[in-house]
Each structure stands twice: as structure tokens, then as C-alpha cells.
ZAMARGU-4260 file (C-alpha; in steps of 0.2 Angstrom, whole numbers, plus 5000, padded with zeros to 4 digits):
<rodrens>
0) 5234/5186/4703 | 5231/5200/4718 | 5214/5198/4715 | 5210/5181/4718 | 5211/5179/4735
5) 5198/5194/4736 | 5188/5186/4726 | 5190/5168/4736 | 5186/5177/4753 | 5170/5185/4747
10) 5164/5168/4739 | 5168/5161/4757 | 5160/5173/4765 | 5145/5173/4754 | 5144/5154/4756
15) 5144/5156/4775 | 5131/5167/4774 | 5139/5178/4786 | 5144/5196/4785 | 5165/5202/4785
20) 5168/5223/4788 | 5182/5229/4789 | 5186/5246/4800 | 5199/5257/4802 | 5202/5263/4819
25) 5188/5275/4821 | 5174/5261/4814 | 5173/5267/4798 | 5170/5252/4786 | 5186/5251/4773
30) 5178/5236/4764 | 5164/5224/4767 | 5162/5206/4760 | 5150/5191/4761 | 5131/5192/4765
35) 5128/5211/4763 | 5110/5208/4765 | 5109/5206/4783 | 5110/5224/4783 | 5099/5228/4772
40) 5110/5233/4759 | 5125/5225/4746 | 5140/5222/4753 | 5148/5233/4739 | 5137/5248/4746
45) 5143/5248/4763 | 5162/5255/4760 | 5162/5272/4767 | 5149/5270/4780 | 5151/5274/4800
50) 5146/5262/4814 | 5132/5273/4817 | 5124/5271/4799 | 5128/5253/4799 | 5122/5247/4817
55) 5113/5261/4823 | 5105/5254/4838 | 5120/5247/4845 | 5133/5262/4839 | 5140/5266/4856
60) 5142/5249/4862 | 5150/5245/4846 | 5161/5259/4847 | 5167/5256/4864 | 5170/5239/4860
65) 5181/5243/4846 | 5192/5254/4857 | 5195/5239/4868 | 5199/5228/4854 | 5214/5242/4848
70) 5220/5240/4868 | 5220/5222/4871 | 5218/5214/4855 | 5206/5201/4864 | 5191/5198/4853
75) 5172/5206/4859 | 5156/5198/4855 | 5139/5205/4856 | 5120/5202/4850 | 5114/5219/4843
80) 5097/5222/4831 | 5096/5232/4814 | 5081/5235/4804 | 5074/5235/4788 | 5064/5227/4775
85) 5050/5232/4788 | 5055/5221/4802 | 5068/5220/4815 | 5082/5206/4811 | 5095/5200/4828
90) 5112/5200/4822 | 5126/5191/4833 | 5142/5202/4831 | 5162/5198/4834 | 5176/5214/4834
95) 5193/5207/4830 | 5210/5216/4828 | 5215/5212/4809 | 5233/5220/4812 | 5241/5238/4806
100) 5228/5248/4818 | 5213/5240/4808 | 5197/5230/4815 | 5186/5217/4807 | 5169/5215/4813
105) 5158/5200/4810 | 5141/5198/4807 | 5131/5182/4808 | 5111/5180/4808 | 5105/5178/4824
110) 5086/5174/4821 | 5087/5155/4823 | 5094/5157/4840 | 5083/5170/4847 | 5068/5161/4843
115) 5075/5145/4851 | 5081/5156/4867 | 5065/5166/4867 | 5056/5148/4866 | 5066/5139/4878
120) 5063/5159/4892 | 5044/5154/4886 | 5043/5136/4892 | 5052/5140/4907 | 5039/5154/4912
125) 5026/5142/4908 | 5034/5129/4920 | 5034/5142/4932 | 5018/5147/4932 | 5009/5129/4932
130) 5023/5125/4945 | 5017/5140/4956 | 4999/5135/4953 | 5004/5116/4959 | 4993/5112/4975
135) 5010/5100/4982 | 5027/5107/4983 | 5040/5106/4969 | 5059/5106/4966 | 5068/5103/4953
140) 5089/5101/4951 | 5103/5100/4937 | 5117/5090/4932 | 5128/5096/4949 | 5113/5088/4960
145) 5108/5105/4966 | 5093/5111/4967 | 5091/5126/4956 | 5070/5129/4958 | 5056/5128/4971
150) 5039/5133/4967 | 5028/5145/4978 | 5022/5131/4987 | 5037/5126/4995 | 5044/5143/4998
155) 5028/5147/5008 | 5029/5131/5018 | 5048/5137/5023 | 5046/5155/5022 | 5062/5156/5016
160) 5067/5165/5000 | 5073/5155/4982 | 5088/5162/4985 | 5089/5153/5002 | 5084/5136/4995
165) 5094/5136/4980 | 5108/5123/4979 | 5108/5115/4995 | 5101/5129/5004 | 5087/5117/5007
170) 5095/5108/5017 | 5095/5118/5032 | 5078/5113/5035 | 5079/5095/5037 | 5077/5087/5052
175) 5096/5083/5057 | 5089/5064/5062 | 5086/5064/5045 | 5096/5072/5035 | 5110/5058/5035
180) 5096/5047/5025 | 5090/5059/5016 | 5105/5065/5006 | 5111/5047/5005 | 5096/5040/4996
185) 5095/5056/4986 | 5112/5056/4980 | 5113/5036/4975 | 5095/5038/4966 | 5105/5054/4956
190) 5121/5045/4951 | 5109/5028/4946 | 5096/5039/4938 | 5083/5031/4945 | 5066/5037/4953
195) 5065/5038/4974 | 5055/5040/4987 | 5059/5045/5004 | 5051/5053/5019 | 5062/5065/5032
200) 5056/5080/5043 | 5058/5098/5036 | 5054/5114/5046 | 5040/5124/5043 | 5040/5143/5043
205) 5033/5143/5060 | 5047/5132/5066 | 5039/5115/5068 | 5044/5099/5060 | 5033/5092/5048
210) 5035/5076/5039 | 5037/5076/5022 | 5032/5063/5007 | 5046/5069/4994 | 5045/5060/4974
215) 5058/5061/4964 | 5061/5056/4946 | 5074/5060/4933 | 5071/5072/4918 | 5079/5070/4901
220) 5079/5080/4885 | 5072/5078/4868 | 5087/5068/4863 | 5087/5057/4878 | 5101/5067/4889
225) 5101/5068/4907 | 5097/5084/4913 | 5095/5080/4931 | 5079/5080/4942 | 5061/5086/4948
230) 5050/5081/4964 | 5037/5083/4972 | 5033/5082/4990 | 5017/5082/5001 | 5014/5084/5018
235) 5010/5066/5026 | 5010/5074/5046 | 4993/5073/5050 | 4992/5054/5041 | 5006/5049/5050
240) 4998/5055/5065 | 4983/5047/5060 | 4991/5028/5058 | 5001/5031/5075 | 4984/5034/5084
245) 4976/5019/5075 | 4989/5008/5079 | 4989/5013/5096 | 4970/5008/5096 | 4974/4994/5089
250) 4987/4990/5100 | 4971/4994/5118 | 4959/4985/5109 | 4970/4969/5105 | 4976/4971/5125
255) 4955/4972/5129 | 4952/4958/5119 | 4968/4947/5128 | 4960/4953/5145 | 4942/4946/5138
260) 4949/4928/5132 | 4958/4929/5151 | 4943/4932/5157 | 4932/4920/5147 | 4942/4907/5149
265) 4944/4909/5165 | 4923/4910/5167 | 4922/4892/5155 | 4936/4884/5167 | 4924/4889/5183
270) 4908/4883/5172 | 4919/4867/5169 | 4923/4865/5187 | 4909/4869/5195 | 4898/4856/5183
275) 4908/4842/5185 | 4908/4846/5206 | 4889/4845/5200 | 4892/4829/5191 | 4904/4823/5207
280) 4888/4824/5219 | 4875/4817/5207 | 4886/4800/5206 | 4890/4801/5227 | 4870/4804/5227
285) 4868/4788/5215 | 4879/4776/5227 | 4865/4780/5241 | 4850/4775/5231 | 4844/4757/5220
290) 4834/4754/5207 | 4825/4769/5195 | 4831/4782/5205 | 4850/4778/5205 | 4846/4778/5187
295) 4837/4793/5187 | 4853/4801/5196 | 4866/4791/5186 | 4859/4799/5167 | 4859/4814/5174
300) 4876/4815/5179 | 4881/4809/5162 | 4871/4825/5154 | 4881/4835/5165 | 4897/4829/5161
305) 4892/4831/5143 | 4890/4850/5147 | 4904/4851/5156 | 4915/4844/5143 | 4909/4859/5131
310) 4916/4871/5142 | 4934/4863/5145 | 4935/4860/5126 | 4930/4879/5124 | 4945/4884/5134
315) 4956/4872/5122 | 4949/4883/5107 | 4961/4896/5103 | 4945/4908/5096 | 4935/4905/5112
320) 4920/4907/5101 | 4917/4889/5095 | 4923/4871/5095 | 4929/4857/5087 | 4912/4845/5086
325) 4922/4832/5079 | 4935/4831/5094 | 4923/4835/5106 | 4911/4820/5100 | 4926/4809/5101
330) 4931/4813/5120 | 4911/4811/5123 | 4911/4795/5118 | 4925/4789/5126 | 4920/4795/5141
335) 4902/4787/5137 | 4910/4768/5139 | 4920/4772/5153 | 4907/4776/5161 | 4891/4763/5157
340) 4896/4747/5164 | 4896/4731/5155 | 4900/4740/5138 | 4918/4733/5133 | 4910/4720/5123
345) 4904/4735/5113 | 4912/4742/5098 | 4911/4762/5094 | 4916/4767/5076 | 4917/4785/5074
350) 4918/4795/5056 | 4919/4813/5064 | 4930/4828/5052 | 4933/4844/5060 | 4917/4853/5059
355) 4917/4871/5071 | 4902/4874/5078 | 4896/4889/5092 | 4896/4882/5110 | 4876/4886/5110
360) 4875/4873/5096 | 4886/4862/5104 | 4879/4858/5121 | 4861/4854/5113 | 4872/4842/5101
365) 4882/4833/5114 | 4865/4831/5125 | 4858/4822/5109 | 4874/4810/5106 | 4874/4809/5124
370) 4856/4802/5126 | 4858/4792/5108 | 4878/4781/5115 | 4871/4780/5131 | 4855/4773/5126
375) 4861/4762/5113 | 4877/4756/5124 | 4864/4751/5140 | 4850/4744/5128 | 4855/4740/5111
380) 4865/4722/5120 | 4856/4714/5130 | 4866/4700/5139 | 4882/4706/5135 | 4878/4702/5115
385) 4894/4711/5105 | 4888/4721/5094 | 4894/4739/5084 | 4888/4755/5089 | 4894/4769/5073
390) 4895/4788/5078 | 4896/4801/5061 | 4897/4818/5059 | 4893/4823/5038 | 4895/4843/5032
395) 4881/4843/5018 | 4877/4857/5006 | 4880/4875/5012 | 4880/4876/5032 | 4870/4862/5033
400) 4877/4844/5044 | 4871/4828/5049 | 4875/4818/5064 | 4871/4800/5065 | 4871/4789/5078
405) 4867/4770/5073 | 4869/4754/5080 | 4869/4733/5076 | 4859/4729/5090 | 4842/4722/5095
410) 4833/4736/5089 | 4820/4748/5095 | 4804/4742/5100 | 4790/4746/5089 | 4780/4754/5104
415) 4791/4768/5107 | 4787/4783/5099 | 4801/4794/5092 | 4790/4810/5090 | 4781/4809/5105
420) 4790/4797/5118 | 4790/4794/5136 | 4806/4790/5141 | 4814/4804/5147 | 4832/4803/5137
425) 4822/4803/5118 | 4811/4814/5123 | 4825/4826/5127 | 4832/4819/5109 | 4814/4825/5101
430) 4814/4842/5110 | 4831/4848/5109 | 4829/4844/5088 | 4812/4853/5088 | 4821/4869/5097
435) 4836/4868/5083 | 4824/4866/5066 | 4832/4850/5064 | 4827/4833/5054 | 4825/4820/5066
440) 4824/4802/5055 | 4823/4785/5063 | 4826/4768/5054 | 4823/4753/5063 | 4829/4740/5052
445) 4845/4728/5058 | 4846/4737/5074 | 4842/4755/5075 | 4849/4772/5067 | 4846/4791/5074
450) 4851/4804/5061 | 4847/4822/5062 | 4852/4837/5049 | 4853/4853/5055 | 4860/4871/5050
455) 4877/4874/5058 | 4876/4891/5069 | 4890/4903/5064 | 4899/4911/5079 | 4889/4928/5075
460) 4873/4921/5077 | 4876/4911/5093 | 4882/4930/5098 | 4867/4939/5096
</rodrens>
């Protein structure tokens, strides 16, 4: 019966694949059980041997070990390595007290966890050295939110040690504007596990602030555990510099270009005036003469007014580089049948859309609807005959536009020449579309029509 426990201890230790010695109080082995091979040997063999014979490249450490063990009776672990079979094996050991001035000392194979120890001091080296090689500056933290690496492009842009930076060490560079915001959204992005990015100002070696990009993002393991952070940071001064000094620019030029509409407008509104003091005098001339000459003075003071009327609608336009030709066609007219007497019998339809066109293309295109309503409204009813004069505007294909100007009345006579007239109002009508390239076509049938087609003028090119 004494011998089965023995015999249930070795094939427990045998099973465990570990290695059971037990010394008496100067290390020699009494009796050795379980997995005899992990030094070299049978477990049977081993009873008589020394420390020195069974671990002799850890002998003293284990000897000194055991000597502490027969004082305290605390258990002591160590890693010691033994060889044979050619090779060096790493064993992890465990001295006990076992009671009556006796030790037991436990052997375990320690291969797996070497290897995985010696990996893990490998993939940390080689984090290193690409870290250290990063042109931007990384850090990187653990599960306590302190930061527990900075590569060499940090350290060479504080100057200051790892030791220095470690933990919150860092900390003492930041600007202390921002260093309120910076710890805040760092911390809430650490307890959310969430990516962040922030910019503060850290202190350079040579004591200037710089401002700083920082990115962080959480790492995990292999198994999807948490184990804290790594970042990156750049340094954005000389960007945000950059944007400061564009906005700035940004900011004169807009201030130039509000002093140049205020200077614009304030050159159209003296254009404005200073035609229609023009137009003032030609009518006070008109009221002095009779006959052709009042006439004479009469249209041109309508041509005038036409001009003028550009100007004050270019000081309406918010862009100062065109107009509305719809609008401005409308006002014309209007103006048109206040002014020709004997017109109220008259009728004026207008089909005018906003259409924006350059003030260089508008004068020449309100002297042309001037000449065309004004004609029609003094010649086209004769006796005071009713009748319907009609005013469009039509965007064609691409830039191009028609206007037309059409009436009811008696018609034109068939002796006037369009193309090469003598009167000086459709003459300026004939000229005014040469100098544009534009279509001029005339239809005389049940009263008379006046439609031209033309390329609308973008701001850029009245510019140039």
C-alpha cells in the first residue's frame, strides 16, 4: 500500500510533463520523479546528484536560492539553461520547502515561452527601428493612457530624453492654451476607443511653439483586446502660416475689390448723371427750334437717355460687370411712350426673360430697340390708328439671342432700304448690327418686323 502514492505521484508528474527533485538541505537530489528527460537523463538516474551536476550553469543561483527557501520558506522561481542532446534547452525552475529541512525543486520546459518572449523582444525591435526611420513623429500608449514610446523623430524635435516623455512627461511641452483641449479630447477618444485628431502647440528644442497635427487611433491584439494607442503627428506651422497669409490676402483683395465697385459705381452714377444733364439740354435746345431740327434734337436725346439708362441699371447690378437686358429693355420702353407723344392708343407687348449681357453689348442693343419703338411708335400709326407694337428677347442655341421688335402697323415703305438706308435712325440700326456680327432680317408683311441674332458677349470678353 506504501507504494502507491509513489507510483501515482510519478505518473502525475510524468503526465505533466514536468520534472519533481527532491533535495536535502545541501541540494543534493534525494529522489527525482516525472519527466527526467528535460535533463538529459532518467529520472531514476538523477538520485545522488548535486546542483552542480544537475544545473550546472545556474549552480550558484540555485544554491543560494535554496538557502533562502530553508530561511523564509517563501518559494523562489528562476529561468535557468541546461544542455544536451547537442543543443541548449530553457528550463523555468521553482525551489519549495517540502518540510523536515528538505527542498523540492521543480522543473518545467520553458521553450514555448522563450521563443514567444524572444518573438514578441524581436517585433518590438523591429517596431522600433521602422518607428525611428518614420519621417513624422510617433507615440504610442498602454492600457493606463500613458504614453510609453516616442520614436527619434519626436525626441529630436523636443530634445528631451525618452525617459522625459514617458507617461505624461510629454505633457510639459504643450502649449498651456492648449493643453485643457488636448488632454480632454485625448482622454474621451481613449475611454470611447475611438480614432482622434487634434491640433495644439508643443515646444520645440529651441523653445518655440510649433503647431502640431497629432492622429491617433487605437491598437488591439490578435484576439481583438484593446491594448491602447499609437499616433502620429506632423508639423502643420508653416501651412498654417501659409492659410493665415492667404486669408489675409484674401481678406485686401476683397477690401480692393469693395473700394473698386465704390469706385465704379460711383464713375456709372456720374456717367448717368452727367448723360441725362446731356439729355436735359438737348430737350430745352428742342423747345427753341420747329420742324426737322427739333426732330433732329428730340431723337437724339432719346439715344441719350437710352445710354444713360445703361449706366443707372449697371449700378443696380450687384456684379457691376453686366446687366439685366430683359429689365433694361422693359424700363426703355416705358420710358419710350412717355416720351413720343400721341402713343397711348398704342399697345406694347413685351416677351423679355432675364438674359445678362456686358454693358458694351448693351448700349449698342438699347440704341437698336431705341431707334426700332421709337420709329414704329411715331410711324407705324398714322392718325392716331391703334395698333400693337411687340418687343422680344429669345436665348437660342449656345450663347446665341435674338431680339425682335415687330409691329401691326402700316408697314414699311417698299423704297427704304434696310441694308443701305438714308434715315439716319435705321442706318444707325444697319451699322450698329454690322459692328456686332449680327443677322439683321426684315419682314414687311402685315406691318413690319426687325429681328436680329447675335452672340451674347461674356463679361470677360467686354473686359479685354
Amino acid at each position: 500500500m506504501s507504494t502507491q502514492p509513489t507510483a501515482l505521484a510519478d505518473v502525475i508528474a510524468d503526465s505533466l510533463g514536468d520534472l519533481f527533485l527532491e533535495l536535502d538541505s545541501d541540494g543534493k537530489c534525494m529522489r527525482a520523479r516525472g519527466h527526467g528527460a528535460l535533463l538529459g537523463r532518467r529520472a531514476a538516474d538523477l538520485a545522488g546528484m548535486s546542483l552542480r551536476r544537475l544545473l550546472p550553469n545556474a549552480a550558484e543561483l540555485a544554491s543560494r536560492l535554496c538557502r533562502d527557501v530553508l530561511a523564509d520558506g517563501a518559494v523562489r522561481a528562476f529561468d535557468c539553461m541546461v544542455e544536451h542532446d547537442g543543443r541548449s534547452h530553457q528550463l523555468e525552475a521553482r525551489i519549495g520547502a517540502s518540510g523536515a529541512g528538505t527542498l523540492l525543486l521543480a522543473l518545467r520546459d520553458n521553450e514555448a515561452r522563450f521563443l514567444a518572449d524572444a518573438r514578441l523582444r524581436e517585433s518590438e525591435e523591429r517596431f522600433r527601428v521602422m518607428a525611428d526611420c518614420s519621417p513624422v513623429m510617433l507615440w504610442r500608449s498602454d492600457l493606463s493612457s500613458e504614453c510609453d514610446f516616442f520614436n527619434t523623430g519626436w525626441r529630436d524635435f523636443t530634445g528631451r530624453p525618452l525617459e522625459r516623455e514617458r507617461g505624461v512627461g510629454w505633457t510639459e511641452n504643450v502649449h498651456p492654451e492648449d493643453f485643457e483641449p488636448c488632454m480632454s479630447i485625448y482622454l474621451d477618444s481613449f475611454v470611447q476607443r475611438k480614432p482622434f485628431r487634434m491640433e495644439y502647440r508643443l515646444r520645440r528644442a529651441d523653445g518655440a511653439y510649433r503647431w502640431i497635427l497629432d492622429h491617433g487611433v487605437p491598437r488591439f491584439n490578435a484576439g481583438g483586446v484593446f491594448e491602447g494607442y499609437i499616433g502620429s503627428c506632423i508639423d502643420i506651422t508653416d501651412m498654417k502660416e501659409a492659410n493665415q497669409r492667404s486669408a489675409q490676402l484674401a481678406s485686401a483683395l476683397e477690401q480692393r475689390v469693395r473700394e473698386r465697385d465704390v469706385l465704379l459705381r460711383e464713375i456709372h452714377h456720374r456717367v448717368k448723371n452727367n448723360l441725362q444733364l446731356i439729355s436735359s439740354i438737348l430737350s430745352l435746345q428742342a423747345r427753341l427750334l420747329d420742324g426737322e431740327a427739333r426732330a433732329v434734337l428730340e431723337e437724339g436725346q432719346l439715344r441719350v437717355r437710352s445710354i444713360a439708362l445703361v449706366h443707372e441699371k449697371l449700378c443696380e447690378s450687384p456684379t457691376l460687370n453686366d446687366i439685366e437686358l430683359g429689365q433694361y429693355i422693359q424700363d426703355l420702353v416705358r420710358f419710350l411712350r412717355r416720351a413720343v407723344e400721341g402713343s397711348s392708343q398704342i399697345e406694347v407687348q413685351l416677351d423679355t426673360p432675364p438674359l445678362p449681357v456686358a454693358i458694351d453689348q448693351a448700349i449698342p442693343c438699347g440704341l437698336v430697340i431705341n431707334e426700332l419703338v421709337t420709329n414704329a411708335l411715331k410711324h407705324a400709326f398714322p392718325e392716331k390708328r391703334r395698333g400693337v407694337i411687340s418687343v422680344q428677347v429669345t436665348p437660342l442655341a449656345g450663347d446665341r439671342f435674338r431680339i425682335r421688335v415687330s409691329d401691326d402697323g402700316v408697314g414699311l415703305p417698299e423704297h427704304i432700304d434696310v441694308v443701305s438706308p438714308r434715315t439716319l435712325g435705321l442706318d444707325l440700326v444697319a451699322t450698329l448690327a454690322r459692328q456686332h456680327d449680327a443677322e439683321l432680317k426684315v419682314e414687311r408683311k402685315k406691318g413690319t418686323s426687325f429681328a436680329l441674332e447675335l452672340t451674347r458677349w461674356r463679361t470677360t470678353h467686354a473686359n479685354q
